[in-house]
Gaussian input, Z-matrix of N, CA and C with variables (Angstrom, degrees):
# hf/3-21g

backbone

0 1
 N
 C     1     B1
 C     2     B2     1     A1
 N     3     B3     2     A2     1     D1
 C     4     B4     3     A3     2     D2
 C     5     B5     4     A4     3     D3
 N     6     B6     5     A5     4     D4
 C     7     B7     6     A6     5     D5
 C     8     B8     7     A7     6     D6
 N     9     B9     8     A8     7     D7
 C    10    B10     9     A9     8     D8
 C    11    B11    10    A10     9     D9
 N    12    B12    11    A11    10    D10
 C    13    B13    12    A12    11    D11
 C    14    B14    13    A13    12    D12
 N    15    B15    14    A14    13    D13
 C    16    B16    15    A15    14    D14
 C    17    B17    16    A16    15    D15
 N    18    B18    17    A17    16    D16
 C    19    B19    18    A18    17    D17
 C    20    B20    19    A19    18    D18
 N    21    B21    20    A20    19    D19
 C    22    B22    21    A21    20    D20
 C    23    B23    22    A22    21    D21
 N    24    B24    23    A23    22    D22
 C    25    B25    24    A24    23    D23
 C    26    B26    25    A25    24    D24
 N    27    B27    26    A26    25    D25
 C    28    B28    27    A27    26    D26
 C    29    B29    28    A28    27    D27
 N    30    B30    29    A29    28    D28
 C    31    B31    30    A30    29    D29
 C    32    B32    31    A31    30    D30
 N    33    B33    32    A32    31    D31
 C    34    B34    33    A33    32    D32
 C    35    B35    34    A34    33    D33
 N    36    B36    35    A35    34    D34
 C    37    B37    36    A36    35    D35
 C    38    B38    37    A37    36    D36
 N    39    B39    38    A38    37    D37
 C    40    B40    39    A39    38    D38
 C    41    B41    40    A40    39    D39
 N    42    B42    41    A41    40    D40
 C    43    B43    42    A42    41    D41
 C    44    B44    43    A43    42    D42
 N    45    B45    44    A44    43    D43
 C    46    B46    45    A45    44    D44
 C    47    B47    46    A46    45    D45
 N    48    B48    47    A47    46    D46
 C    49    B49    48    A48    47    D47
 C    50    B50    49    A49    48    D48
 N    51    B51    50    A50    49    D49
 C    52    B52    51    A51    50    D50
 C    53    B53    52    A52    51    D51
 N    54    B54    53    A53    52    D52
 C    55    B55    54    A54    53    D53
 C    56    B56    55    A55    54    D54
 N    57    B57    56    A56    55    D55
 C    58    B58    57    A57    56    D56
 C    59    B59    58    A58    57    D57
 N    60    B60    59    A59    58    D58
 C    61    B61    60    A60    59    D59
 C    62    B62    61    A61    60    D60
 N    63    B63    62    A62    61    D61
 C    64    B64    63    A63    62    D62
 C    65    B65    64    A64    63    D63
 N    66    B66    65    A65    64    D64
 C    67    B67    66    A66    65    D65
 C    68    B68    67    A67    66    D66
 N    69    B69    68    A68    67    D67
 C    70    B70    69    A69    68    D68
 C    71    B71    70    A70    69    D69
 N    72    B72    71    A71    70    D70
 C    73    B73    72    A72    71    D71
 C    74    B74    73    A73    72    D72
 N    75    B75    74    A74    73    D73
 C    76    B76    75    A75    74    D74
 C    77    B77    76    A76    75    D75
 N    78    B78    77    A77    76    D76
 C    79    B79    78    A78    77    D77
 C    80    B80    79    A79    78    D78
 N    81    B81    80    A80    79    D79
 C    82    B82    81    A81    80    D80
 C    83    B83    82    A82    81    D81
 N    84    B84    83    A83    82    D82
 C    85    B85    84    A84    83    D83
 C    86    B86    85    A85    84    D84
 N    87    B87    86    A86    85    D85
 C    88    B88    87    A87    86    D86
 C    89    B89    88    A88    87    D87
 N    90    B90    89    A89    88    D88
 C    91    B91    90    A90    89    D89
 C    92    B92    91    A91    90    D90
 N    93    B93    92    A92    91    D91
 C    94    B94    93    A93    92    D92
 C    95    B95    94    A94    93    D93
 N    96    B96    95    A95    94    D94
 C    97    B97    96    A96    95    D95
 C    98    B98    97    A97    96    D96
 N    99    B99    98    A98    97    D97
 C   100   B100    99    A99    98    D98
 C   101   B101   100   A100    99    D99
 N   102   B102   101   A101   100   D100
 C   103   B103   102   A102   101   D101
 C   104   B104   103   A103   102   D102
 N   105   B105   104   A104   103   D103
 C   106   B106   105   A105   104   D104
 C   107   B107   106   A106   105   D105
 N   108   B108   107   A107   106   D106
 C   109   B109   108   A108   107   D107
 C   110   B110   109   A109   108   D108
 N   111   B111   110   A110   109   D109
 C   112   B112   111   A111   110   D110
 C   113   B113   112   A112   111   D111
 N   114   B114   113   A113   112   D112
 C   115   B115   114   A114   113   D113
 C   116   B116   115   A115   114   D114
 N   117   B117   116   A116   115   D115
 C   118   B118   117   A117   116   D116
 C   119   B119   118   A118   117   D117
 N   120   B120   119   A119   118   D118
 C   121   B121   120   A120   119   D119
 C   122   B122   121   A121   120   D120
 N   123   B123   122   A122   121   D121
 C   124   B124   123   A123   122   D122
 C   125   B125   124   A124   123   D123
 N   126   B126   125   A125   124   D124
 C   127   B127   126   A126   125   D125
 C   128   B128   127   A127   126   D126
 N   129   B129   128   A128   127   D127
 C   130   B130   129   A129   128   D128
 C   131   B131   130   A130   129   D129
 N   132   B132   131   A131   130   D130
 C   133   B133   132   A132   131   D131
 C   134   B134   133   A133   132   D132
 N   135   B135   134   A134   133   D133
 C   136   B136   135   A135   134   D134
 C   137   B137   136   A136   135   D135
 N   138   B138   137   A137   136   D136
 C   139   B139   138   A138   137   D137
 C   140   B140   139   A139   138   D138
 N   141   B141   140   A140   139   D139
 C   142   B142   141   A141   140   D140
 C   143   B143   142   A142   141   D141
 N   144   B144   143   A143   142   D142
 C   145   B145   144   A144   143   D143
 C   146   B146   145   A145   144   D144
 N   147   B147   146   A146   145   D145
 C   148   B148   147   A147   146   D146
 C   149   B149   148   A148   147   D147
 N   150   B150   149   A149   148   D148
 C   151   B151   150   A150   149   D149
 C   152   B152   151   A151   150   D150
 N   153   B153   152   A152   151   D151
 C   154   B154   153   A153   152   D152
 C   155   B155   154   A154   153   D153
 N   156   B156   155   A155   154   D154
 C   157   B157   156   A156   155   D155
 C   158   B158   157   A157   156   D156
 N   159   B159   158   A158   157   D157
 C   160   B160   159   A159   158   D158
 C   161   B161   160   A160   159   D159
 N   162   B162   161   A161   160   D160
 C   163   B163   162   A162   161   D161
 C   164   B164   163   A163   162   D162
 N   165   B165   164   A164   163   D163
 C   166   B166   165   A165   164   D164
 C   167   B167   166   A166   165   D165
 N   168   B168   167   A167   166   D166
 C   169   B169   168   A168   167   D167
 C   170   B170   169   A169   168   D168
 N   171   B171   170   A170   169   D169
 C   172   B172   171   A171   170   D170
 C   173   B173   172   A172   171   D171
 N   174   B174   173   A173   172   D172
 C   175   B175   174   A174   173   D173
 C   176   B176   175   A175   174   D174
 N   177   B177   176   A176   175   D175
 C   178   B178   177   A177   176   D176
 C   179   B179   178   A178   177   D177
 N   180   B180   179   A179   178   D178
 C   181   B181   180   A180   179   D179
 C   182   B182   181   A181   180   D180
 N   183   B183   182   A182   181   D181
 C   184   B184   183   A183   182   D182
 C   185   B185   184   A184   183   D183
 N   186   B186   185   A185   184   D184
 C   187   B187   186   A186   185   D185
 C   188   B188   187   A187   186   D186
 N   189   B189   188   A188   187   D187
 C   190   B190   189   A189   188   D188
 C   191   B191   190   A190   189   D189
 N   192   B192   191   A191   190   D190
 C   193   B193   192   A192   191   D191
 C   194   B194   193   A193   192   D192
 N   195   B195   194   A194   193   D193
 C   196   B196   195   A195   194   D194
 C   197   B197   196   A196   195   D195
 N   198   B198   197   A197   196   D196
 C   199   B199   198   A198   197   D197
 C   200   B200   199   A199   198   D198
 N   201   B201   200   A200   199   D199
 C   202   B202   201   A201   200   D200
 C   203   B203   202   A202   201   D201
 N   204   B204   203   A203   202   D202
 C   205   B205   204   A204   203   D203
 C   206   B206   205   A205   204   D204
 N   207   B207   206   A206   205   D205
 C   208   B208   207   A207   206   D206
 C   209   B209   208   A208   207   D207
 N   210   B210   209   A209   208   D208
 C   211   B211   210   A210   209   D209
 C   212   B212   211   A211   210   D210
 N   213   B213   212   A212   211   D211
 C   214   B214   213   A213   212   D212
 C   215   B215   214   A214   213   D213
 N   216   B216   215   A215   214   D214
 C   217   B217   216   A216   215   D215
 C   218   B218   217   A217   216   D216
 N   219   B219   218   A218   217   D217
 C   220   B220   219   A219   218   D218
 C   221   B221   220   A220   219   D219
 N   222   B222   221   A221   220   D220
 C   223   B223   222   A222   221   D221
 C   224   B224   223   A223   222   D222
 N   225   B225   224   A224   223   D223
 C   226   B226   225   A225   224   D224
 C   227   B227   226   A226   225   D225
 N   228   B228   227   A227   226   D226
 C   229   B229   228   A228   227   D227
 C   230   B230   229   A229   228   D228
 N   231   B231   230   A230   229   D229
 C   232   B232   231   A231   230   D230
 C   233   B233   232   A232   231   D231
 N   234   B234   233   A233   232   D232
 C   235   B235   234   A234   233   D233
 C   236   B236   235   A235   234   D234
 N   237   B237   236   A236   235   D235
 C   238   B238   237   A237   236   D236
 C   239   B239   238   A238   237   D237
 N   240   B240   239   A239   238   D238
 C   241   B241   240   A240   239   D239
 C   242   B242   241   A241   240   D240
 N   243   B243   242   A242   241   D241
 C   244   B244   243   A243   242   D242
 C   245   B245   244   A244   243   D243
 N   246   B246   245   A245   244   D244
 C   247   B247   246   A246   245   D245
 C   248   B248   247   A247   246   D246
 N   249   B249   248   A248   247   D247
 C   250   B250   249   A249   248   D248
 C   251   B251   250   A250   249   D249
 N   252   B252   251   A251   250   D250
 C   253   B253   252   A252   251   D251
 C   254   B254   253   A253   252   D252
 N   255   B255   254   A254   253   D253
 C   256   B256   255   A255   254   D254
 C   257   B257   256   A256   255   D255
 N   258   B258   257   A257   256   D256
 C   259   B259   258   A258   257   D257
 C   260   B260   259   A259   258   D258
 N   261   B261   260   A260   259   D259
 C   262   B262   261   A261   260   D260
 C   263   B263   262   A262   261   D261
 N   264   B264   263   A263   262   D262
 C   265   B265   264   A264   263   D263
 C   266   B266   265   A265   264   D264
 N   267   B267   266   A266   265   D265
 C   268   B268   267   A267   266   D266
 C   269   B269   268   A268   267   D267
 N   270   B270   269   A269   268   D268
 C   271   B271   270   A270   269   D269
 C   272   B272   271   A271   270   D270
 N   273   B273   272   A272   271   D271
 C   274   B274   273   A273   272   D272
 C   275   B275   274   A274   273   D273
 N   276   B276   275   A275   274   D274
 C   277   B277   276   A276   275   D275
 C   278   B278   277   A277   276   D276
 N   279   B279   278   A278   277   D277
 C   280   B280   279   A279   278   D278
 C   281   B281   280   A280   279   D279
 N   282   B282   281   A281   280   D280
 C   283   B283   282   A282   281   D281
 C   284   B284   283   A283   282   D282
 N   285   B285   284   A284   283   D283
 C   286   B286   285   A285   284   D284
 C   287   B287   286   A286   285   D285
 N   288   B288   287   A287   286   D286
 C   289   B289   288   A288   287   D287
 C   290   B290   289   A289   288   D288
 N   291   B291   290   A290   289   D289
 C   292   B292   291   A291   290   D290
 C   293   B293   292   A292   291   D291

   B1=1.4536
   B2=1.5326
   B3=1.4134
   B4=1.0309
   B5=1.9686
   B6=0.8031
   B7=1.6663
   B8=1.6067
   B9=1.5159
   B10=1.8505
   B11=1.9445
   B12=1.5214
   B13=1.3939
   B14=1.5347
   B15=1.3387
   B16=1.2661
   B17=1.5857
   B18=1.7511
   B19=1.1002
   B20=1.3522
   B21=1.2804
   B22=1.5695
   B23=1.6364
   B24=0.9191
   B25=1.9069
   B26=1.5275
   B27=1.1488
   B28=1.2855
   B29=1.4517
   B30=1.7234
   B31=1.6525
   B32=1.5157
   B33=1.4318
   B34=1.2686
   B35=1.3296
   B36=1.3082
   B37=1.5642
   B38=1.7126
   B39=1.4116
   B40=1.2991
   B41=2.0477
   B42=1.4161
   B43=0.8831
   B44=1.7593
   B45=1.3892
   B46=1.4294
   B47=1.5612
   B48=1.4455
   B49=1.6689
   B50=1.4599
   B51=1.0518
   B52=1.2516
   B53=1.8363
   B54=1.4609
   B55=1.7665
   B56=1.8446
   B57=0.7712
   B58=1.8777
   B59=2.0754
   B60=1.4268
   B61=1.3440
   B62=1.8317
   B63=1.2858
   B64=1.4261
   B65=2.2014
   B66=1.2006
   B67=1.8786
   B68=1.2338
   B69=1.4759
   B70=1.7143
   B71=1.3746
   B72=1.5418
   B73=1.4204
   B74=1.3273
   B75=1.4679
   B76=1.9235
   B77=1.4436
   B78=1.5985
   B79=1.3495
   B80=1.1785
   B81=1.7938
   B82=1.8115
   B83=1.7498
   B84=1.5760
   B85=1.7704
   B86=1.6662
   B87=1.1267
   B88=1.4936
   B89=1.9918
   B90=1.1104
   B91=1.1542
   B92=1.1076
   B93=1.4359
   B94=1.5194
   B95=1.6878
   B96=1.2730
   B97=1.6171
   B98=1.6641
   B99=1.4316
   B100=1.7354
   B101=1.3442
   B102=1.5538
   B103=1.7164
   B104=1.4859
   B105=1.4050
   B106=1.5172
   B107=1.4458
   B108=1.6928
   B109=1.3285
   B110=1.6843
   B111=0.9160
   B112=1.3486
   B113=1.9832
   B114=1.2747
   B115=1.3773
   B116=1.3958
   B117=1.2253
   B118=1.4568
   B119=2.0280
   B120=1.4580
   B121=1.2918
   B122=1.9159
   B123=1.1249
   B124=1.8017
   B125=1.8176
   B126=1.6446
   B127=1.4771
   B128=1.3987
   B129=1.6505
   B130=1.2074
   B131=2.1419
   B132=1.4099
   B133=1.2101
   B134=1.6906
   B135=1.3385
   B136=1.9551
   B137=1.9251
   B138=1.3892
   B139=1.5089
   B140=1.5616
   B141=1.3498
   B142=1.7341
   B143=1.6507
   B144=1.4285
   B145=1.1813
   B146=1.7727
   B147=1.5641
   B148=1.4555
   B149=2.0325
   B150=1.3344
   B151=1.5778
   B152=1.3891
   B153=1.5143
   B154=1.4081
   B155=1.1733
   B156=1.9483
   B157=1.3439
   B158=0.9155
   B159=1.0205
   B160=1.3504
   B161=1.9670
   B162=1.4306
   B163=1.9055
   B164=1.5685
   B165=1.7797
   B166=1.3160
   B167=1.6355
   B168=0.9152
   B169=1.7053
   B170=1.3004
   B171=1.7136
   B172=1.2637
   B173=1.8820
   B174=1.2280
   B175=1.5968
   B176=1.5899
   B177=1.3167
   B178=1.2647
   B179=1.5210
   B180=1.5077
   B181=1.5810
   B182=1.5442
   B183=1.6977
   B184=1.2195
   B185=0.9581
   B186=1.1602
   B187=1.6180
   B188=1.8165
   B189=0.9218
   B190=1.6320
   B191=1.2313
   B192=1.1655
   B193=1.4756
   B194=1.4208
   B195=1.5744
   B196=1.3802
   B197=0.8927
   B198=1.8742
   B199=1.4438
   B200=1.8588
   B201=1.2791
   B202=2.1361
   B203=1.3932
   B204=1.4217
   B205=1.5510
   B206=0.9628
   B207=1.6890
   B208=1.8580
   B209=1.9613
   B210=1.0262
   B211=1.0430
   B212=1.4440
   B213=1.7815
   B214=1.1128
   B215=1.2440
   B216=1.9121
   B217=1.4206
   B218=1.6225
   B219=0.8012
   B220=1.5067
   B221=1.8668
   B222=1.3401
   B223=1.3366
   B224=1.2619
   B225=1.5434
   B226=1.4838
   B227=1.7415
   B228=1.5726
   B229=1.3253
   B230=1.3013
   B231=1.6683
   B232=1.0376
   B233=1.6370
   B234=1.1703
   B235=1.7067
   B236=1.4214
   B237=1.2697
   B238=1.4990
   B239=1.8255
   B240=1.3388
   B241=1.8338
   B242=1.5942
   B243=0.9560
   B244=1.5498
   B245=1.8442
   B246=1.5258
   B247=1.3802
   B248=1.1995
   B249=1.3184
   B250=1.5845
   B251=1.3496
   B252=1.7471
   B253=1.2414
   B254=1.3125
   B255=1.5272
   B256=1.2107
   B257=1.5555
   B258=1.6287
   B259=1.6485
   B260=1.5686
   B261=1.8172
   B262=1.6290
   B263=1.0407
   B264=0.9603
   B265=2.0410
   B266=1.9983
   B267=0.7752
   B268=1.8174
   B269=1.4783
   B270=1.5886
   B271=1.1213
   B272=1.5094
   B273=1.6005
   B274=1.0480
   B275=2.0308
   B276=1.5943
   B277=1.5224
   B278=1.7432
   B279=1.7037
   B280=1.4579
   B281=1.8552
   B282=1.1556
   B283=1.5467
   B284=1.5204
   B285=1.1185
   B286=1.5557
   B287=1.6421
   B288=1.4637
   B289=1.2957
   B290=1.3653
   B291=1.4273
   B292=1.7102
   B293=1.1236
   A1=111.34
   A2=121.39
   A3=137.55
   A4=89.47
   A5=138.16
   A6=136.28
   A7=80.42
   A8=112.02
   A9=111.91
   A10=87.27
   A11=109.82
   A12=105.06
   A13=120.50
   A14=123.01
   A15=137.88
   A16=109.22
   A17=104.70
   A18=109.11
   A19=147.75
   A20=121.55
   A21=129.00
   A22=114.16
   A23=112.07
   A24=118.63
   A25=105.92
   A26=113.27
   A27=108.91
   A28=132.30
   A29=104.05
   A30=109.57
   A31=119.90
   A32=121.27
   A33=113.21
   A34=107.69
   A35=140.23
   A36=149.08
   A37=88.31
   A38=114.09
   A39=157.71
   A40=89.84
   A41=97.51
   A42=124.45
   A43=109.14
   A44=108.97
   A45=109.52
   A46=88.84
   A47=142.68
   A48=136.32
   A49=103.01
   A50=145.06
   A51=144.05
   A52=112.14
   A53=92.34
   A54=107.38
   A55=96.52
   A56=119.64
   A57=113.05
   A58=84.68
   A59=115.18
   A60=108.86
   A61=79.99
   A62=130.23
   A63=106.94
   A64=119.47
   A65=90.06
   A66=98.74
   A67=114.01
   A68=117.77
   A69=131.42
   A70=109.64
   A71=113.57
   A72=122.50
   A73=115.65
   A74=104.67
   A75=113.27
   A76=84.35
   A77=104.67
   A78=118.45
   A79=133.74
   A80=114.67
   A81=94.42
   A82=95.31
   A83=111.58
   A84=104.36
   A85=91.87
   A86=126.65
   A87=132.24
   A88=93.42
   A89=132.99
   A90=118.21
   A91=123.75
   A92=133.85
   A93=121.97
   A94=121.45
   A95=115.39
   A96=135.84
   A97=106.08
   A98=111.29
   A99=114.90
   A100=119.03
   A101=96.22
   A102=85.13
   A103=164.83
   A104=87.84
   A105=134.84
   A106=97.67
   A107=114.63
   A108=100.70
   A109=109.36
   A110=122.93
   A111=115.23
   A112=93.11
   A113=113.22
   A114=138.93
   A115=99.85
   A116=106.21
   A117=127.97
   A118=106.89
   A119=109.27
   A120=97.51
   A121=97.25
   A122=101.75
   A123=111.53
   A124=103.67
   A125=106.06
   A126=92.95
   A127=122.73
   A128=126.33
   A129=122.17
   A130=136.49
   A131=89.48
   A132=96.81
   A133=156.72
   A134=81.56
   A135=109.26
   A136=90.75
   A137=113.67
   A138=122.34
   A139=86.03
   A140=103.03
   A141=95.41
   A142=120.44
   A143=119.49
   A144=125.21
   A145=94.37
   A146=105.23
   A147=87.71
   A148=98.24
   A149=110.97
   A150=105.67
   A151=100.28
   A152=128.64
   A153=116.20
   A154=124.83
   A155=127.29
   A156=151.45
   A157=85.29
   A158=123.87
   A159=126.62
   A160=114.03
   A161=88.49
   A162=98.41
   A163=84.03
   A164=96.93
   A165=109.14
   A166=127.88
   A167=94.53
   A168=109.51
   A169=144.23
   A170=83.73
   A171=115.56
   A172=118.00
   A173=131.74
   A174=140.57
   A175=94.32
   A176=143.97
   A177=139.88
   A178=90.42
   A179=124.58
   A180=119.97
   A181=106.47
   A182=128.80
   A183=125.49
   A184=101.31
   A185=157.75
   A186=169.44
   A187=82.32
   A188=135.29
   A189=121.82
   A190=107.70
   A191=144.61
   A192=159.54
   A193=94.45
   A194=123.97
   A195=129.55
   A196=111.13
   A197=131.56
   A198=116.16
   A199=121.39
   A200=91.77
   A201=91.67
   A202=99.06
   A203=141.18
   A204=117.42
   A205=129.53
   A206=113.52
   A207=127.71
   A208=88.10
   A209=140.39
   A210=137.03
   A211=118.61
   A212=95.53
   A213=97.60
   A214=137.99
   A215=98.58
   A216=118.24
   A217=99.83
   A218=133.65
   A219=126.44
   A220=102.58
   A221=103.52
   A222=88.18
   A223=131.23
   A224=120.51
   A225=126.52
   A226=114.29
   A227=120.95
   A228=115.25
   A229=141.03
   A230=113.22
   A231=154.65
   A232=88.66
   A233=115.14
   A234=120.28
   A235=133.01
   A236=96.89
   A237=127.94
   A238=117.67
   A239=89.18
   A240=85.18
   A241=122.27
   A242=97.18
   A243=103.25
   A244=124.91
   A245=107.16
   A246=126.95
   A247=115.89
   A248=122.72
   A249=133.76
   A250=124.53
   A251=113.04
   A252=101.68
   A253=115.03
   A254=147.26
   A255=158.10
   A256=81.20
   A257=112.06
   A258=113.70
   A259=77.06
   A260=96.55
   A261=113.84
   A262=92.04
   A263=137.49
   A264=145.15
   A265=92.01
   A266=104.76
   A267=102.82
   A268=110.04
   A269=94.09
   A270=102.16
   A271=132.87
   A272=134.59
   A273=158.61
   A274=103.55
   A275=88.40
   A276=87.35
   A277=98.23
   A278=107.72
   A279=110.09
   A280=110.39
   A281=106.36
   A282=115.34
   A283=124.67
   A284=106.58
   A285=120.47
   A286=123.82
   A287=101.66
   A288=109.79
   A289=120.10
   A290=94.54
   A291=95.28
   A292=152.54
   D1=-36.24
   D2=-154.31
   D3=-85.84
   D4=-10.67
   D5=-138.03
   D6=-124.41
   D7=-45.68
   D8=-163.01
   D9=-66.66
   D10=-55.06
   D11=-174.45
   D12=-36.86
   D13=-47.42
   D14=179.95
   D15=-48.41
   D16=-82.64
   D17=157.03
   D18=-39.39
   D19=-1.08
   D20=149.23
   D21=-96.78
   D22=-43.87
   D23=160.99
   D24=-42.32
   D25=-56.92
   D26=172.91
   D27=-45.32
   D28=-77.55
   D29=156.77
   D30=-34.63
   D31=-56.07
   D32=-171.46
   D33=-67.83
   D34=-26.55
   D35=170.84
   D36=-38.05
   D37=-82.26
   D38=176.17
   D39=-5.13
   D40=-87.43
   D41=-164.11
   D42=-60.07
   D43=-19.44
   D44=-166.84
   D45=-96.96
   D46=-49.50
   D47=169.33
   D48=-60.19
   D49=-13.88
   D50=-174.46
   D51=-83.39
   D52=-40.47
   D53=174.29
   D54=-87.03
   D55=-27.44
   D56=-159.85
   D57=-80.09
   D58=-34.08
   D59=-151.40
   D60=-89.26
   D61=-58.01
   D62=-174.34
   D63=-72.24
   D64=8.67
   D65=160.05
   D66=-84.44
   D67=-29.43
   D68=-176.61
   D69=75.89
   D70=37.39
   D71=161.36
   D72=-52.73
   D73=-62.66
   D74=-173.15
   D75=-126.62
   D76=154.59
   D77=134.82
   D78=-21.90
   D79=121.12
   D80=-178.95
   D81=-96.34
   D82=23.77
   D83=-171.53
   D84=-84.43
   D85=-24.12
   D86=-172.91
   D87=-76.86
   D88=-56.39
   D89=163.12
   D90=-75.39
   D91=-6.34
   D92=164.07
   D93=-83.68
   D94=-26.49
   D95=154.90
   D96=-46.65
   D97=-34.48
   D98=172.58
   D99=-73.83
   D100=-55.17
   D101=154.73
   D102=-26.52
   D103=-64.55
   D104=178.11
   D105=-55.59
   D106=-70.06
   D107=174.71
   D108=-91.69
   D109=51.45
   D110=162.00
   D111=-110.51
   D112=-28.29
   D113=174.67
   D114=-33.92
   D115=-75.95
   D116=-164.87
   D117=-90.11
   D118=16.14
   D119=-176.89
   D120=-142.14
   D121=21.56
   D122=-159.70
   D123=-67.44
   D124=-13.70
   D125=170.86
   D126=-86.05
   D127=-3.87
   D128=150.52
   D129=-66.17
   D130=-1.26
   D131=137.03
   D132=-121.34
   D133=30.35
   D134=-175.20
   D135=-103.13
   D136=-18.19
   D137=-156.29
   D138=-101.88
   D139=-54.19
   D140=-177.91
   D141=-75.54
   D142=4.55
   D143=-175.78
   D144=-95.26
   D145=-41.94
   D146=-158.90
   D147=-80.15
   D148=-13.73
   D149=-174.79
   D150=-77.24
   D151=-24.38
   D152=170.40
   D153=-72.91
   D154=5.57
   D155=159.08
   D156=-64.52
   D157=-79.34
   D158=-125.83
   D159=-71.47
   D160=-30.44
   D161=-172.01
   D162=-114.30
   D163=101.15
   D164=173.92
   D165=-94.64
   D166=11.55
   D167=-174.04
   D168=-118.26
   D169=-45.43
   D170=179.56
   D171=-87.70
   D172=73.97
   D173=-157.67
   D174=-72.49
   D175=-14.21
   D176=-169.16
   D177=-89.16
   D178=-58.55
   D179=-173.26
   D180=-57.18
   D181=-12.42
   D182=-172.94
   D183=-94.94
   D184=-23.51
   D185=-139.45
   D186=-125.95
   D187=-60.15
   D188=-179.65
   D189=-52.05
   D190=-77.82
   D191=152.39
   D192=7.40
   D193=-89.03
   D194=176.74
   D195=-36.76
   D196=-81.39
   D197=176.96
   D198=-20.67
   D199=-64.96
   D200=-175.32
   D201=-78.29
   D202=16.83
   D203=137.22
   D204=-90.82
   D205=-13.77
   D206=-177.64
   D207=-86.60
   D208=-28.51
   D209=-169.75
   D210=-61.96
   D211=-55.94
   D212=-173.73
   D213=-77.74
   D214=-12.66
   D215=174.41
   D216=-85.12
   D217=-18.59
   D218=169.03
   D219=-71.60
   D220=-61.80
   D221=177.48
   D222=-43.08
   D223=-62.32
   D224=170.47
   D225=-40.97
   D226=-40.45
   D227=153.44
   D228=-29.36
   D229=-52.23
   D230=-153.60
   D231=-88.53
   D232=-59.92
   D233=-171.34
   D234=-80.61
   D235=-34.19
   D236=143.11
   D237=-40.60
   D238=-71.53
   D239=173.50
   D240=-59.21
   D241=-34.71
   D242=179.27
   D243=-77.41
   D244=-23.87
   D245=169.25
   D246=-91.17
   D247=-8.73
   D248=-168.95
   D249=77.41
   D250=-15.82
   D251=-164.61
   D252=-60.99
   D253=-23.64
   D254=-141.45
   D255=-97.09
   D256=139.77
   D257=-169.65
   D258=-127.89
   D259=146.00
   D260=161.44
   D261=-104.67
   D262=123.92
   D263=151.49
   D264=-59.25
   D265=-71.65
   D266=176.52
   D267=-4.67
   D268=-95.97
   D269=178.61
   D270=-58.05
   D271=4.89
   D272=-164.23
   D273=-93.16
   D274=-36.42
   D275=-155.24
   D276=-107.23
   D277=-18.12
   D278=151.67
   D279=-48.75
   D280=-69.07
   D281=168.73
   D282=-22.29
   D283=-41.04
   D284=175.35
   D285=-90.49
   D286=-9.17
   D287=169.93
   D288=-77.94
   D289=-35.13
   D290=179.43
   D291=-88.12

């Protein structure tokens, strides 16, 4: 029961930045920078899937785990954009148009 709850929190999360970003509330470059390096960082959640195996009981140490994997992929986002390494192909091929 507890797993369906999640999983609709989730989607509706999903679905509610998904409508705010095509209203032009926020930037979706601040969630596409999440992406991008979530892109290039997607085996920290094969790592946080199998440590939430592993700690079967304890849902507070699983909720820690998640927090410091959303962290760090935000961070690397965050550092990434600012160092350049994080590439927009988008804007790359605007560049070449002109």
């Amino acid at each position: 029961m507890k797993k369906n709850i999640a999983l609709g929190a989730v989607i509706i999360l999903v679905g509610v930045i998904w409508l705010l970003s095509n209203l032009d509330v926020f930037s979706f470059s601040i969630i596409g920078t999440f992406f991008l390096s979530l892109r290039k960082l997607w085996p920290l959640l094969l790592i946080g899937a199998g440590v939430s195996l592993l700690i079967n009981k304890n849902s507070m140490m699983k909720m820690i785990v998640w927090i410091i994997i959303v962290i760090c992929i935000m961070f690397y986002g965050i550092y990434g954009m600012n160092n350049g390494t994080l590439n927009y192909p988008e804007f790359k091929l605007q560049e070449h148009l002109y």
